[in-house]
N, C-alpha and C positions, 0 to 999 in steps of 0.2 A: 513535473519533477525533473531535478538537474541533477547531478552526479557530479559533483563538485571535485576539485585536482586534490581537496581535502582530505579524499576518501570518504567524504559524507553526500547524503543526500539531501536536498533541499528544494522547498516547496517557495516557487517562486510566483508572483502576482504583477502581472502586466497590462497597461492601461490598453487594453486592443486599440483604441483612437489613435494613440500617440507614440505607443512602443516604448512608454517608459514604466521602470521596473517601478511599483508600488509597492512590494514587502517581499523580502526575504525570511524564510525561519529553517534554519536545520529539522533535521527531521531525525527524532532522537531511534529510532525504531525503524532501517531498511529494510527493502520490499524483500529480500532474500530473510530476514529474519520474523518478517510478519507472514511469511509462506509458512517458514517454520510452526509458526503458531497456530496456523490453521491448519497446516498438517497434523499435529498431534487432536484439535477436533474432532477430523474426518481423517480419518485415512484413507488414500488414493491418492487419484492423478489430479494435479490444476489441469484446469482447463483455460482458463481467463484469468485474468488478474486486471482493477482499474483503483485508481488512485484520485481522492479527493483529498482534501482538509484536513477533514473527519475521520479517513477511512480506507485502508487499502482493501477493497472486494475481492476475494476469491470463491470461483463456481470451482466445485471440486467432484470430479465421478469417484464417489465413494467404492470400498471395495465391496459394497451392498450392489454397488451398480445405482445406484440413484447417488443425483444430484447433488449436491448442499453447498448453499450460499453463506461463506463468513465473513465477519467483517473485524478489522482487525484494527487498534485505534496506532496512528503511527510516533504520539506522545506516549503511550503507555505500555506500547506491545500486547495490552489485552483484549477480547474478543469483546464487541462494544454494538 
């Protein structure tokens, strides 16, 4: 993911072989807002956060003290 001078971020696809950019898309839903979203889930602390396609991952220490894995979609902002 790139952070574009837009203010946006964007999910970019590069040929590893050649270094050439294959698909650009905005990403309507940033990572500081899909935290958001899984914070209201769980409540707690992130611990990790990783970024697909699909999906921003957040491992979250609940304030249970246990774990919880969300997944956040980064078209839609909802938990997917």
């Amino acid at each position: 993911m790139i952070h574009g001078k837009d203010n946006k971020d964007h999910h970019v696809k590069v040929n590893a072989e050649t270094g050439k950019v294959i698909k650009v898309e905005a990403v309507k839903f940033t990572q500081e807002q899909a935290k958001q979203a899984a914070l209201q889930q769980h409540k707690g602390t992130v611990q990790s956060v990783s970024f697909s396609e699909q999906a921003y991952t957040f491992v979250i220490k609940g304030t249970d003290n246990v774990k919880h894995t969300v997944k956040i979609s980064p078209q839609t902002g909802k938990v997917c």
